[in-house]
C-alpha positions as CSV (number, residue, x, y, z in Angstrom):
1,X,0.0,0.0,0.0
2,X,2.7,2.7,0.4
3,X,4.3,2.2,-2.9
4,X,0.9,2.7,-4.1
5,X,0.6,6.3,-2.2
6,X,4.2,7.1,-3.1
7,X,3.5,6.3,-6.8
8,X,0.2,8.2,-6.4
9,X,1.8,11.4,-5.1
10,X,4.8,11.1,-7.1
11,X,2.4,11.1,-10.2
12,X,0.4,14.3,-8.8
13,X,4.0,16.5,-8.1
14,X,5.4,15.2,-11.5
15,X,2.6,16.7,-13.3
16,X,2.4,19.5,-11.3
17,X,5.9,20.2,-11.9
18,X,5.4,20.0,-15.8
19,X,2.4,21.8,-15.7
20,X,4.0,24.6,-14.1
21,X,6.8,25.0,-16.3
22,X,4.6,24.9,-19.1
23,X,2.4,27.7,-17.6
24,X,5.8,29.5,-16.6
25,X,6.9,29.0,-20.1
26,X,3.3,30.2,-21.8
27,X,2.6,33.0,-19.1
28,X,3.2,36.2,-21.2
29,X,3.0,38.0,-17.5
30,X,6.1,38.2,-15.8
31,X,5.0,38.1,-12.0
32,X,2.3,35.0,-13.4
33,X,5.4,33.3,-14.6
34,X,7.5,33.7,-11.5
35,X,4.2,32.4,-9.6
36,X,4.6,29.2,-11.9
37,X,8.3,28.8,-10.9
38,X,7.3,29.0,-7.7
39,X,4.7,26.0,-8.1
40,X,7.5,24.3,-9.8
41,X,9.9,24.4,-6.8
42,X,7.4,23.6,-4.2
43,X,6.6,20.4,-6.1
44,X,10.2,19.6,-6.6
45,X,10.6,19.9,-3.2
46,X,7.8,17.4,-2.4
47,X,9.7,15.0,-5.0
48,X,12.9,14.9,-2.9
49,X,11.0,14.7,0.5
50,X,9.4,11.6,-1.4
51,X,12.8,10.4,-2.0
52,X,13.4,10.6,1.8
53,X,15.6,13.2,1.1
54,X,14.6,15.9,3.5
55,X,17.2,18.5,4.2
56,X,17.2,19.0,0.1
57,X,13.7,19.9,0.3
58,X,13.9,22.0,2.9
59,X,16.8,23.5,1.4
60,X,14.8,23.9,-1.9
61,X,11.7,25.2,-0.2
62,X,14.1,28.0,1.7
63,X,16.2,28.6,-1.2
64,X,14.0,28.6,-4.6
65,X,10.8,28.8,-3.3
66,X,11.7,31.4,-0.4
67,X,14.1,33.6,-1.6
68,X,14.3,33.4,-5.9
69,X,11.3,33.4,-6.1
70,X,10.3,36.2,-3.7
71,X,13.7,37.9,-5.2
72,X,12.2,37.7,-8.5
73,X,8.6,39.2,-7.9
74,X,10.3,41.8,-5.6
75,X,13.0,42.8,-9.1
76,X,10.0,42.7,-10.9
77,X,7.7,44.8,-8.9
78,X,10.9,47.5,-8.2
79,X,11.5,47.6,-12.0
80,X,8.3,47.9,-13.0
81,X,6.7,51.7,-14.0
82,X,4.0,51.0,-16.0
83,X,1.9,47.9,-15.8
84,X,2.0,47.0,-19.7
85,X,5.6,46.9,-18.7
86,X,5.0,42.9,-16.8
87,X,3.4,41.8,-20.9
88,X,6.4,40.8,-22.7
89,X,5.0,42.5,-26.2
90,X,6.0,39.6,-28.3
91,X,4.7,36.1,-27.7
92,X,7.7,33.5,-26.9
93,X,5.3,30.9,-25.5
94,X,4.4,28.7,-28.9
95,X,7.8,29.0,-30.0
96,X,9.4,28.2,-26.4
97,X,7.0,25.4,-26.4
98,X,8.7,23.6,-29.3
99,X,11.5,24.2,-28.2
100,X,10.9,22.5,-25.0
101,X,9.1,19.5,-26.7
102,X,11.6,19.3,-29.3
103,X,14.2,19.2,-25.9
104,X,12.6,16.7,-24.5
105,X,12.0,14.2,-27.2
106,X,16.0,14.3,-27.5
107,X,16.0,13.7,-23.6
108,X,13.5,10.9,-23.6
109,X,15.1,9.2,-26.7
110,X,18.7,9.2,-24.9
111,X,17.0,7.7,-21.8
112,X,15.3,5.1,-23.9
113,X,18.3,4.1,-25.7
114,X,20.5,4.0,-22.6
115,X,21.8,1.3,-21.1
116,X,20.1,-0.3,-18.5
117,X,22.1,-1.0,-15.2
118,X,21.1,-2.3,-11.9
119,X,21.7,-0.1,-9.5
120,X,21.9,-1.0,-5.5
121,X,21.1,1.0,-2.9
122,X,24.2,1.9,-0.1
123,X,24.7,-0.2,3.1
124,X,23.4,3.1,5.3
125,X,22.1,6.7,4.3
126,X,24.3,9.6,4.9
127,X,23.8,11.8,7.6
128,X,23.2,15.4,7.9
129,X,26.6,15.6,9.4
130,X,28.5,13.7,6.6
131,X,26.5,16.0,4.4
132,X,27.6,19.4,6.3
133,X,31.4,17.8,6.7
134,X,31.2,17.7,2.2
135,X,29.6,21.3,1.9
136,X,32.0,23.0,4.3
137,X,35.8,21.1,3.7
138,X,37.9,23.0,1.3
139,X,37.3,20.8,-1.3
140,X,33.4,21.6,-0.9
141,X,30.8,22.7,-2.1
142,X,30.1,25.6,-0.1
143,X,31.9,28.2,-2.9
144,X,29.8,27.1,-5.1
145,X,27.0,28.4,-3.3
146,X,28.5,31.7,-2.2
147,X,29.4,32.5,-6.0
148,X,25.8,32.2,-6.6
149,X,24.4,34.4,-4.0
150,X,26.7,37.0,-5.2
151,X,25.7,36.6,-9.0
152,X,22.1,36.9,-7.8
153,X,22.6,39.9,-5.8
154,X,24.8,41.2,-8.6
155,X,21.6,40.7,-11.1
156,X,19.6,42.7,-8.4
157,X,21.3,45.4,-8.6
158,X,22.1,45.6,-12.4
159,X,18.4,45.0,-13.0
160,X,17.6,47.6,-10.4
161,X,20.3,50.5,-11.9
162,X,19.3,49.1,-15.6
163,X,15.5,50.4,-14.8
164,X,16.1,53.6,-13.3
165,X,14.9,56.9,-15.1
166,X,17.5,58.9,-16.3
167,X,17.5,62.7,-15.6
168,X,18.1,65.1,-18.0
């Protein structure tokens, strides 16, 4: 019976996550599309806490769905003057949507035409604390992150200074 629930909600926040990037994809309003992404990471963080993975969907529920999310609807609402200024004046969607299906028809043809393997599971699961001891050695993963905070706050601010008026 619980593979049957786990199959069941893994079904329900797979197509919820496709269905939001195809909204986010379609959505000619910017602050609708970041709303999409924002379904999108909330149902990717259900997939990991499926896959009893639960710091990473915490992390992703803090991260994406917290802060880039919240960062993008804040950029857009700073940037924005006018209201017809969230309408992107050309339509992207139909040919974004090919592009995506055309992107994943490649994708699913490699994974159909890939090996199979057999893949076994590890003796134990790794703790939070092995986790934190890879993220913060010197070989870790932790600059990783730190260049993409600043990146993000560097598009802040260049979106922010991009959109200011100019006085004469």
């Amino acid at each position: 019976m619980p593979n049957t629930v786990d199959g069941i909600a893994f079904a329900i926040l797979a197509i919820s996550m496709v269905g939001g990037a195809l909204g986010m994809v379609s959505s000619r309003n910017i602050v609708h599309a970041a709303l999409w992404l924002l379904e999108v990471s909330v149902a990717a963080a259900g997939l990991y806490y499926l896959l009893d993975a639960d710091f990473i969907a915490l992390v992703q529920l803090l991260v994406y769905a917290g802060a880039v999310v919240v960062l993008t609807v804040f950029t857009v609402m700073i940037t924005l003057r006018r209201r017809e200024d969230a309408v992107r004046p050309v339509d992207f969607s139909w040919p974004a949507l090919l592009l995506a299906l055309a992107l994943g028809g490649i994708l699913l043809a490699a994974a159909a035409n890939f090996p199979k393997k057999t893949i076994s599971m590890p003796d134990a699961m790794p703790s939070i604390v092995r986790f934190g001891e890879l993220l913060f050695t010197a070989r870790g993963y932790a600059l990783a992150f730190e260049i993409a905070s600043v990146l993000l706050t560097v598009a802040l601010l260049a979106a922010v200074w991009w959109s200011r008026e100019v006085e004469d």
